[in-house]
C-alpha positions as a Markdown table, in Angstrom:
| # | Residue | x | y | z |
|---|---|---|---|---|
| 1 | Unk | -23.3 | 80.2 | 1.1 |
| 2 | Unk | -23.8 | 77.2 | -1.3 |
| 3 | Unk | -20.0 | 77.4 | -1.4 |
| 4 | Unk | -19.5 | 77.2 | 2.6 |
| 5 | Unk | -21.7 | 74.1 | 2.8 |
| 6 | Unk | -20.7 | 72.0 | 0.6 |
| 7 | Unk | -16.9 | 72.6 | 2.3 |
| 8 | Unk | -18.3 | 71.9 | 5.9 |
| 9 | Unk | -20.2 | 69.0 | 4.3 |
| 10 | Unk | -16.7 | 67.6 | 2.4 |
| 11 | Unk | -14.9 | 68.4 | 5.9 |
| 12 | Unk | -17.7 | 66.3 | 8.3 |
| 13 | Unk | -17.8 | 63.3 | 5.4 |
| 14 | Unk | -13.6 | 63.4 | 5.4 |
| 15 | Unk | -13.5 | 63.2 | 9.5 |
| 16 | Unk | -16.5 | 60.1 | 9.1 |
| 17 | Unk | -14.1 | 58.4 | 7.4 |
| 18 | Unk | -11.1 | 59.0 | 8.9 |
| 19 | Unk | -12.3 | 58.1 | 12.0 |
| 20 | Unk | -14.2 | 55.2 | 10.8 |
| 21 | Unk | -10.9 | 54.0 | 9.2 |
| 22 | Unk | -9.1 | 54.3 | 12.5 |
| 23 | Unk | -11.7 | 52.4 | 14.0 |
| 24 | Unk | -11.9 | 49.8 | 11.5 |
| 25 | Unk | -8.0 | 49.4 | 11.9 |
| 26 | Unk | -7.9 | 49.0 | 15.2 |
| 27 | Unk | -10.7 | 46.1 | 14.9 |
| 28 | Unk | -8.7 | 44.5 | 12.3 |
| 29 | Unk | -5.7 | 44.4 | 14.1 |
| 30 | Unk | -7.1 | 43.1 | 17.4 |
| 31 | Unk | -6.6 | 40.5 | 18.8 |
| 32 | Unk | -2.9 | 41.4 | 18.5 |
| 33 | Unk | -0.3 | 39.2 | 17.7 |
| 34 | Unk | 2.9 | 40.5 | 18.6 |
| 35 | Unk | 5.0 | 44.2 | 19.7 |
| 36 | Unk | 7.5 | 46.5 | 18.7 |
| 37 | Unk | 9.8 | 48.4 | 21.1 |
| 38 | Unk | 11.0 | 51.9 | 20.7 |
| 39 | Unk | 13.3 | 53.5 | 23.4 |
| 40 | Unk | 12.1 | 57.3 | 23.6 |
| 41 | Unk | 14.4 | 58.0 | 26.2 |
| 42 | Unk | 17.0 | 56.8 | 29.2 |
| 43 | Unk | 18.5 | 58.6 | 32.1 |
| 44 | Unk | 18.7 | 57.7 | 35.9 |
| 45 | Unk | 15.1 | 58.6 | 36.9 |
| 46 | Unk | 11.8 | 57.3 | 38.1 |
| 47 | Unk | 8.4 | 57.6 | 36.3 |
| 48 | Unk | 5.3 | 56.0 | 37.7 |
| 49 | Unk | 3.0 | 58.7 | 36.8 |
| 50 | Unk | 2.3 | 59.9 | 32.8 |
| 51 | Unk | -0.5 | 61.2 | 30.9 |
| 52 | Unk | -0.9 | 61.8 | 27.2 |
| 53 | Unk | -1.7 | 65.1 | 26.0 |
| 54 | Unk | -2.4 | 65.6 | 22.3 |
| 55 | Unk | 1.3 | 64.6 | 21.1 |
| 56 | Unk | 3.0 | 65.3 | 24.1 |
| 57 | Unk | 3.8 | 62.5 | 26.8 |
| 58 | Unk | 4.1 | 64.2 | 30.4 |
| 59 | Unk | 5.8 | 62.5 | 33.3 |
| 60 | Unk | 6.1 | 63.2 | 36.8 |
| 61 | Unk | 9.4 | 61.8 | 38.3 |
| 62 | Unk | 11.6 | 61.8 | 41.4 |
| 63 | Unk | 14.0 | 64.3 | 42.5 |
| 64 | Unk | 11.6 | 67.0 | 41.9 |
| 65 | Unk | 11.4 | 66.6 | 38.0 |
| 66 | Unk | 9.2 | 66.7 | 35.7 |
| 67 | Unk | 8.4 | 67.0 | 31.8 |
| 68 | Unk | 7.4 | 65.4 | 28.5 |
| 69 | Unk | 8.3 | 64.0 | 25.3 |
| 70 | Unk | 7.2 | 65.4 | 22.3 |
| 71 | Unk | 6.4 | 62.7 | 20.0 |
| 72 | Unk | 6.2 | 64.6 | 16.7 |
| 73 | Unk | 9.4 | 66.7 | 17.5 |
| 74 | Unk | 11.2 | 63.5 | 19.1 |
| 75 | Unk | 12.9 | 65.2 | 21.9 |
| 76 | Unk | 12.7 | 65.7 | 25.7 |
| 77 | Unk | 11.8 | 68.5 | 28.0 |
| 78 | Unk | 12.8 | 68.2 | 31.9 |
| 79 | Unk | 12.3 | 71.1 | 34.5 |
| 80 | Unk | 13.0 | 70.8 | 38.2 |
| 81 | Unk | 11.2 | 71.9 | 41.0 |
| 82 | Unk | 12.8 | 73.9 | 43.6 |
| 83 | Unk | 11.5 | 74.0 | 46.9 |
| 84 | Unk | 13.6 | 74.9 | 49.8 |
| 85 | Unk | 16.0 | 71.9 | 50.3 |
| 86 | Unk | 13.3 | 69.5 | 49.6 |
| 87 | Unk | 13.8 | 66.4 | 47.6 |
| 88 | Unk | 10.3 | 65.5 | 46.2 |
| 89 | Unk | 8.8 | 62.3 | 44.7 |
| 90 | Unk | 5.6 | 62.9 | 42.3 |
| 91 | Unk | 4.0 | 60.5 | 41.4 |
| 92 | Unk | 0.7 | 61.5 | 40.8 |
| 93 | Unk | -0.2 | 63.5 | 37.9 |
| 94 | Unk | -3.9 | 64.8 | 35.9 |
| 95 | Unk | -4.6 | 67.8 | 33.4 |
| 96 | Unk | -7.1 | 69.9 | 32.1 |
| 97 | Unk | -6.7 | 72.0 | 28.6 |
| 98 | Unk | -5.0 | 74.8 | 30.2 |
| 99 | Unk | -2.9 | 73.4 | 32.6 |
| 100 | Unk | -1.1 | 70.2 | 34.2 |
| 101 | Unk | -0.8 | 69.2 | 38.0 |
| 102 | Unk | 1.5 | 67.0 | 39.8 |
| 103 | Unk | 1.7 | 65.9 | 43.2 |
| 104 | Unk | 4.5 | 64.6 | 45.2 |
| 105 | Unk | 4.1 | 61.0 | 48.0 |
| 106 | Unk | 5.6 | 62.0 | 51.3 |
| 107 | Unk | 5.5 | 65.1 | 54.0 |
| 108 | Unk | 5.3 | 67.8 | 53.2 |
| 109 | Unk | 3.1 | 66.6 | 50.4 |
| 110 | Unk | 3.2 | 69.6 | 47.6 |
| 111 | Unk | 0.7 | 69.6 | 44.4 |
| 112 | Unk | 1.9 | 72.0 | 41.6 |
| 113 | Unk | -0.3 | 73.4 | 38.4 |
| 114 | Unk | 2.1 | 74.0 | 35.3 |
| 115 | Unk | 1.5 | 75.8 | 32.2 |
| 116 | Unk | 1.5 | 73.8 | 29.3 |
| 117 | Unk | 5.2 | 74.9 | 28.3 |
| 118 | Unk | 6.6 | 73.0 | 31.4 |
| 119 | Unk | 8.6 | 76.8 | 32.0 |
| 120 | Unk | 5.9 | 78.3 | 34.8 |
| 121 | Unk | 4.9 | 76.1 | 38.1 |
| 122 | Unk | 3.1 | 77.0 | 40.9 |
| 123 | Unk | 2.5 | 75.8 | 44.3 |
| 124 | Unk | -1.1 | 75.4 | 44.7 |
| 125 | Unk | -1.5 | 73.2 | 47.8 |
| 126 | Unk | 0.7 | 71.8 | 50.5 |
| 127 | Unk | 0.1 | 69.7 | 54.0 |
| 128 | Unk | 2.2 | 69.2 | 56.3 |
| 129 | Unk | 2.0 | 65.4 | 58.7 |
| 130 | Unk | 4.4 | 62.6 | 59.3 |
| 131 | Unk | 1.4 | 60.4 | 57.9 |
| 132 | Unk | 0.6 | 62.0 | 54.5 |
| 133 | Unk | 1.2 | 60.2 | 51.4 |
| 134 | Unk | -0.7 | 60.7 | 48.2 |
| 135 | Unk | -1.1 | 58.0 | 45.3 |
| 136 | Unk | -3.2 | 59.4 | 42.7 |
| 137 | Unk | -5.0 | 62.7 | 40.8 |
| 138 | Unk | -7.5 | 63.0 | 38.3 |
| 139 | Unk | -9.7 | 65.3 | 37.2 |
| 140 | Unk | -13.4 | 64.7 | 35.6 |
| 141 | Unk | -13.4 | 67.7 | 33.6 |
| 142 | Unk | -12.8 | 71.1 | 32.5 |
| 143 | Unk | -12.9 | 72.3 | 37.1 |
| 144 | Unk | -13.4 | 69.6 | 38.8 |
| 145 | Unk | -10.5 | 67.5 | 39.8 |
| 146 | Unk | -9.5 | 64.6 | 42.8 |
| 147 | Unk | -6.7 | 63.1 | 44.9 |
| 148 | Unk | -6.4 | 60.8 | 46.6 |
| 149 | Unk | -3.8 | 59.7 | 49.7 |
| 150 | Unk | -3.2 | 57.3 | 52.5 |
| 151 | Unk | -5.4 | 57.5 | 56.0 |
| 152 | Unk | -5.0 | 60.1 | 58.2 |
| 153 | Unk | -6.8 | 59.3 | 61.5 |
| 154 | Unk | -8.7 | 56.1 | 60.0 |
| 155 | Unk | -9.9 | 57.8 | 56.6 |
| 156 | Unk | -8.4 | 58.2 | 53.4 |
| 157 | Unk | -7.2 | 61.8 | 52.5 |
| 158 | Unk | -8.9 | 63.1 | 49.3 |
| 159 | Unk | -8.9 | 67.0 | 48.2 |
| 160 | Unk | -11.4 | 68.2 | 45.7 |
| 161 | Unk | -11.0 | 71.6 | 43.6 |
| 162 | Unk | -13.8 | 72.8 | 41.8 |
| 163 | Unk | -11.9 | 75.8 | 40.0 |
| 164 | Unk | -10.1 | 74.1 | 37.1 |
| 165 | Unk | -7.5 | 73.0 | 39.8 |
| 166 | Unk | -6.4 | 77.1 | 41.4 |
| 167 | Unk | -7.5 | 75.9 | 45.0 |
| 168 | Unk | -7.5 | 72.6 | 46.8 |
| 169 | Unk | -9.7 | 71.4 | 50.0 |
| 170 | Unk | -9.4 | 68.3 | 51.7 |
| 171 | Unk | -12.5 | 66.3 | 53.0 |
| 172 | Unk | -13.4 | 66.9 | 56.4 |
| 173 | Unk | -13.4 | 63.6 | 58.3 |
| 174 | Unk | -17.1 | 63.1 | 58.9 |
| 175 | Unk | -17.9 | 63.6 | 55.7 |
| 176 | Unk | -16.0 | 60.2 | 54.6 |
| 177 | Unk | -16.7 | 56.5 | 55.8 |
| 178 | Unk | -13.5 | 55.0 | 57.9 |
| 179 | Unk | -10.7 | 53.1 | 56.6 |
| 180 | Unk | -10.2 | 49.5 | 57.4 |
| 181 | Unk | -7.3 | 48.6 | 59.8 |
| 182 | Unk | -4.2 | 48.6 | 57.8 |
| 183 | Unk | -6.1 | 49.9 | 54.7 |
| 184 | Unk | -4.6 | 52.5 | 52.4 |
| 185 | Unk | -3.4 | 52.7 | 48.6 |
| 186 | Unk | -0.6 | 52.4 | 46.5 |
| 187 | Unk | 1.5 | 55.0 | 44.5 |
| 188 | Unk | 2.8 | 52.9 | 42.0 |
| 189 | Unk | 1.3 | 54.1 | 38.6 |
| 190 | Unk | -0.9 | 56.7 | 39.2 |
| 191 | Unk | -4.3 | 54.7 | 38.9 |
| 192 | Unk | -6.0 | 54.1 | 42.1 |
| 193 | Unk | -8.4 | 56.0 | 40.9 |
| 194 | Unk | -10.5 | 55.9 | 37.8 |
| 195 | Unk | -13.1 | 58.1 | 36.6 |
| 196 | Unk | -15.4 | 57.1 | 33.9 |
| 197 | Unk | -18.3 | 60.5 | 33.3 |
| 198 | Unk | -18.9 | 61.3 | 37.3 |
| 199 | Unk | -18.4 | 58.4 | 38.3 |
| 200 | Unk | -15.0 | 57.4 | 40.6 |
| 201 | Unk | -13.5 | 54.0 | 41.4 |
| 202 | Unk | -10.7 | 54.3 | 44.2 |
| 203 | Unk | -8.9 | 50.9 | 44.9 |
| 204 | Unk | -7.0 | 49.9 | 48.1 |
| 205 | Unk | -4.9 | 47.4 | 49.5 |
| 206 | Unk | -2.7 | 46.8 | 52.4 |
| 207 | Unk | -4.7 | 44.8 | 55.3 |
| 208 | Unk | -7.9 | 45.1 | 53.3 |
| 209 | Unk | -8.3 | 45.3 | 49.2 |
| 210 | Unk | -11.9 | 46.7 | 48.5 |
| 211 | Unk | -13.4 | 49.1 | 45.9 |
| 212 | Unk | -14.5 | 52.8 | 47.0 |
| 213 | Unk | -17.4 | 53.8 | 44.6 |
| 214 | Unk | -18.7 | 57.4 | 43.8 |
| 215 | Unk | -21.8 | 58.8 | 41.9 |
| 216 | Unk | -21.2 | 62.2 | 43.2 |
| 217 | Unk | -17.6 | 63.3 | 42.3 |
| 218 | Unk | -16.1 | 62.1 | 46.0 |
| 219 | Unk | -18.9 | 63.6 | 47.9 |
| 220 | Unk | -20.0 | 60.2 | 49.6 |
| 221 | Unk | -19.0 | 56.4 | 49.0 |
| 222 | Unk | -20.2 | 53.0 | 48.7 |
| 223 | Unk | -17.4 | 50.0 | 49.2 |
| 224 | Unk | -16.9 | 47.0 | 47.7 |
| 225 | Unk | -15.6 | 44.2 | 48.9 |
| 226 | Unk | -13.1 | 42.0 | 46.4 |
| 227 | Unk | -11.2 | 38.8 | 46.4 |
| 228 | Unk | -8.1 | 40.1 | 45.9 |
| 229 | Unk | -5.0 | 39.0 | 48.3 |
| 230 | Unk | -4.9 | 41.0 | 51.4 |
| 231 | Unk | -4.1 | 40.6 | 54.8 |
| 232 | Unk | -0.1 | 41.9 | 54.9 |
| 233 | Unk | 1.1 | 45.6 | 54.8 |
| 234 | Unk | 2.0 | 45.2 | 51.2 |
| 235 | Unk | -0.6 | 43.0 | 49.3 |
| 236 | Unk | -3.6 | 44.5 | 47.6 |
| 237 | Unk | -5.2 | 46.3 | 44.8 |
| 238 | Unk | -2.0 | 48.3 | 43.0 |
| 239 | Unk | -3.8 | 49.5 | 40.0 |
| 240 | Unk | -7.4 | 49.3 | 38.3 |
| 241 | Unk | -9.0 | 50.5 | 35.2 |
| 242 | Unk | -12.6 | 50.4 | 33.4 |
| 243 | Unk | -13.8 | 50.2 | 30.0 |
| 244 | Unk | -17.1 | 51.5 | 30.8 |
| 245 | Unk | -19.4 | 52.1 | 33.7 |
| 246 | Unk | -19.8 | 48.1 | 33.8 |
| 247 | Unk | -16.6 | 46.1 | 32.8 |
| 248 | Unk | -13.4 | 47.3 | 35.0 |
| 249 | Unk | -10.4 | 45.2 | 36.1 |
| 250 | Unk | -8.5 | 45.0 | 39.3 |
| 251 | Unk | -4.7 | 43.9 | 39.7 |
| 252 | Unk | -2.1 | 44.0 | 42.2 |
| 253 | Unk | -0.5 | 41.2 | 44.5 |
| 254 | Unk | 1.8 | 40.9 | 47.2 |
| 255 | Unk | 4.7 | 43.3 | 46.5 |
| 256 | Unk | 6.8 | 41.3 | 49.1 |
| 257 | Unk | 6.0 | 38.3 | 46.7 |
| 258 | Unk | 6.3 | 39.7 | 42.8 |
| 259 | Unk | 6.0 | 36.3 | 41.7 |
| 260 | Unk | 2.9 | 35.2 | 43.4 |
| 261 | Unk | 0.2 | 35.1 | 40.7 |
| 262 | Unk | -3.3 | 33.7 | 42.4 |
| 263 | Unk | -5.5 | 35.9 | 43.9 |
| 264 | Unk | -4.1 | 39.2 | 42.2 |
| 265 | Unk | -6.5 | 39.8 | 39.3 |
| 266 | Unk | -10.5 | 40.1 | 39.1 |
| 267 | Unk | -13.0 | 41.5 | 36.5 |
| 268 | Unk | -16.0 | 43.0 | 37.4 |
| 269 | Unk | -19.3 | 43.6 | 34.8 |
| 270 | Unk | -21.6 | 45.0 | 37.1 |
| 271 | Unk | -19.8 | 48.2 | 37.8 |
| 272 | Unk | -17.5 | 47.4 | 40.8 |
| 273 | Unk | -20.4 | 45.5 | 42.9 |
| 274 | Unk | -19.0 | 42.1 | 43.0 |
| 275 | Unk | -15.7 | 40.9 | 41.5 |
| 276 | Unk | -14.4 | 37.3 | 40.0 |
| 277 | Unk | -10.9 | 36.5 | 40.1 |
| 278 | Unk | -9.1 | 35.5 | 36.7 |
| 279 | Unk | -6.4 | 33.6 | 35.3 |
| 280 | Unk | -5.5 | 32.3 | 38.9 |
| 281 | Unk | -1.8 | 30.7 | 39.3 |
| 282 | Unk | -1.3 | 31.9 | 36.1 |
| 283 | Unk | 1.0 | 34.9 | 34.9 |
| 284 | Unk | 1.0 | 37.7 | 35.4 |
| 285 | Unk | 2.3 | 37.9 | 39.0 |
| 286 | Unk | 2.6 | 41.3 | 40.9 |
| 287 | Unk | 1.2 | 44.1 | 38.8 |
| 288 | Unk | 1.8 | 47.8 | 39.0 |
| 289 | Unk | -0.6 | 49.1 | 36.1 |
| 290 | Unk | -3.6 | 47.8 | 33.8 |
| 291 | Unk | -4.9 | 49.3 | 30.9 |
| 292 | Unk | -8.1 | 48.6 | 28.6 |
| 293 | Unk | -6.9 | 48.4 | 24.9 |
| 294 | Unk | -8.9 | 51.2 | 23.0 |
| 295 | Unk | -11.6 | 50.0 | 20.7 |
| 296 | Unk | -11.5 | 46.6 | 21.6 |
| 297 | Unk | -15.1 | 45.9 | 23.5 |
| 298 | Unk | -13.1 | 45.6 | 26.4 |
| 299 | Unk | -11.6 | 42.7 | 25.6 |
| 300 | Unk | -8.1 | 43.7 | 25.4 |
| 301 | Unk | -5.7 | 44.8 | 28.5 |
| 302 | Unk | -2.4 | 45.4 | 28.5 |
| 303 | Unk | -0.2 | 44.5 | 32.2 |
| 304 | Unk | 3.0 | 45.2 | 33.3 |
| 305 | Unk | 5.0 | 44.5 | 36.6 |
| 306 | Unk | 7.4 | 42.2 | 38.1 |
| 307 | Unk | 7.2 | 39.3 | 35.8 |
| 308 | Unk | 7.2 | 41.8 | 32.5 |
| 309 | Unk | 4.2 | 43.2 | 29.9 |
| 310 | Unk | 1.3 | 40.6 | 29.8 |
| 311 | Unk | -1.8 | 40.8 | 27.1 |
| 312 | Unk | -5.1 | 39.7 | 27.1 |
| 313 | Unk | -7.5 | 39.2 | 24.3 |
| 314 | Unk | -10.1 | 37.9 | 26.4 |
| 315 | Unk | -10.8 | 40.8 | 29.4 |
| 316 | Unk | -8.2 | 39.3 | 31.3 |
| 317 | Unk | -8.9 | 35.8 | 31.6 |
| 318 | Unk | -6.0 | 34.5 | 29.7 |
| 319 | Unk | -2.5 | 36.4 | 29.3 |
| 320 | Unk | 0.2 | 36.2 | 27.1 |
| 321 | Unk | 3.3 | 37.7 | 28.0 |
| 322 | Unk | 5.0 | 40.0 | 25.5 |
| 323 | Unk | 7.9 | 41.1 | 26.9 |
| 324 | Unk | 10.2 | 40.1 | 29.9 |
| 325 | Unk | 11.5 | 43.6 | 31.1 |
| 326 | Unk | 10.4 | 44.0 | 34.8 |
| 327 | Unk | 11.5 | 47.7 | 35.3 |
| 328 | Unk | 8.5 | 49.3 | 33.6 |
| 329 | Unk | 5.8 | 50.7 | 35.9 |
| 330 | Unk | 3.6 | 52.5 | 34.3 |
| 331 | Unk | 1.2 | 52.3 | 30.4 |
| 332 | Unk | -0.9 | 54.6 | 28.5 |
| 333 | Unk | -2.2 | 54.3 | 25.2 |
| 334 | Unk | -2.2 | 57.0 | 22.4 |
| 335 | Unk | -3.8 | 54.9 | 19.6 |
| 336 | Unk | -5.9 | 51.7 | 19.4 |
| 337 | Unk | -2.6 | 50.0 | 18.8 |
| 338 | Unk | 0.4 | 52.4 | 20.6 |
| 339 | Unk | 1.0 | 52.6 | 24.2 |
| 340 | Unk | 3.7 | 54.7 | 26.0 |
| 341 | Unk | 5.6 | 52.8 | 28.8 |
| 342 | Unk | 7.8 | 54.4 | 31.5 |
| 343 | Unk | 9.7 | 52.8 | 34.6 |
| 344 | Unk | 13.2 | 52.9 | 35.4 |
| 345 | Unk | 15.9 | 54.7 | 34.0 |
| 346 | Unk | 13.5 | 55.2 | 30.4 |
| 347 | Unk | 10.5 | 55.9 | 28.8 |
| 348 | Unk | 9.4 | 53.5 | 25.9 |
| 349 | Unk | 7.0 | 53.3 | 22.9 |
| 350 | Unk | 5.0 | 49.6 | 22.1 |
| 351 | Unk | 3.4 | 49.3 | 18.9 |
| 352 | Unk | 1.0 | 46.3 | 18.9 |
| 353 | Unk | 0.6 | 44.1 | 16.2 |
């Protein structure tokens, strides 16, 4: 017995440091300096949706593909959906320990659960109107999991499942508070919605650009209204992130416009309430994704878009860019100080310095 605690004891001490050391590395190399570029892979595809799972980097692409990359084995798995004649663009994608989910933009919009080996799919919701288009999935744990989509008579389509993602239901109209005119969301990297415990952050854009808020897991809503360009079919929030309950951030643009750079990025501390606009007329211009840096107080966020991969040491007041290439679309981090990238034609790896 003696024997068996003093090696659980050895064991908790050895993970206190370890991840004390990480911890302490990632503070001692932030602010960072500069990046490294790896190329994990190229091919004529389109990724605005990934998720990082252990070692493995999922995707969810266009022409009905899907797959990851494992990073420790350095190689590429790709499947292909097959349904009917159908050519389907995911970009949505979320995952719980037992199984991933991916769901494609236009009609008839098609959400998939697939094993963990990428070899099994199956169809686990499908809808059917000239008007659907869904943006973005999450889940907030283990069963209970969200999409969202564009309006369908004058409120935004959102499905809950509450069994780890084996069913599907979409919210009945009356339950949810009407869109805007012209109001809806944008698929372009698979964060329109953030989730932070039980709490939910939904971002649109179009003819308005406000922030949905939920307590409740997507039971009712509270909006918030932003400063954030709006007014034209294509101008709006695109993408959004938090640190914590308190300190998110909000970027986007006018996609019409990829240069235009005022009114296209605000920081909020009071949870989504009220929003301040940041580095305005400054780079970076349209944005398709934002992402807190890990570990970093939530002063670091990483931005890419149409004028390249912007950081910010400061929670997004001032930028630096990093990088010029304008065909990335979607970031995730894996460490404090590695993010995956994936756009057009390739998925990449940054290493900040």
């Amino acid at each position: 017995m003696k024997n068996i605690n003093f090696k659980i004891l050895t064991i908790s001490l050895l993970n206190f440091f370890y991840s004390n050391a990480q911890t302490a590395t990632a503070k001692e190399e932030f602010p960072f300096k500069s990046i490294k570029i790896d190329t994990l892979f190229q091919d004529k595809i389109s990724i605005r949706a990934i998720l990082i799972d252990e070692k493995k980097v999922w995707y969810a692409a266009d022409k009905n593909r899907f797959g990851y990359y494992d990073l420790l084995a350095q190689n590429k798995f790709e499947n292909t959906i097959q349904n009917d004649t159908l050519v389907l663009e995911f970009r949505s994608i979320a995952k719980t320990s037992k199984a991933l989910f991916i769901l494609s933009v236009g009609n008839p919009a098609v959400l998939y659960a697939i094993d963990k080996d990428g070899k099994n799919t199956q169809l686990v919701y499908q809808e059917n109107d000239k008007k659907v288009f869904y943006d973005s999935m999450k889940f907030w744990n283990e069963t209970d999991g969200i999409a969202i989509g564009d309006p369908i008579l004058d409120v935004f389509s959102i499905l809950l499942t509450h069994d780890a993602g084996h069913t599907w239901r979409k919210i009945p109209k009356k339950a949810l508070p009407k869109t805007a005119d012209g109001e809806a969301a944008f698929a372009a990297s698979n964060t329109n919605i953030v989730i932070r415990g039980n709490r939910t952050w939904l971002v649109s854009g179009g003819k308005k650009a406000r922030v949905w808020y939920s307590t409740n897991k997507g039971k009712s809503w509270r909006i918030y209204e932003t400063p954030i360009l709006q007014g034209k079919t294509m101008t709006g929030i695109f993408t959004a992130d938090f640190y914590d309950t308190k300190n998110g951030i909000i970027s986007g643009g006018n996609y019409e416009n990829l240069a235009q750079n005022f009114a296209n990025k605000a920081i909020t501390t009071n949870g989504g309430k009220t929003w301040q606009l940041v580095s305005n007329n400054q780079n970076p211009g349209y944005t398709s994704c934002v992402q807190y840096v890990p570990n970093s107080n939530g002063k670091g966020v990483v931005a890419i878009g149409a004028t390249g991969l912007y950081y910010s040491d400061d929670g997004g007041k001032t930028w630096k860019q990093f990088a010029t290439d304008t065909t990335l679309y979607t970031i995730r981090f894996v460490t404090p100080t590695t993010a995956i990238a994936a756009g057009k034609d390739k998925m990449i790896r940054i290493e900040f310095k």
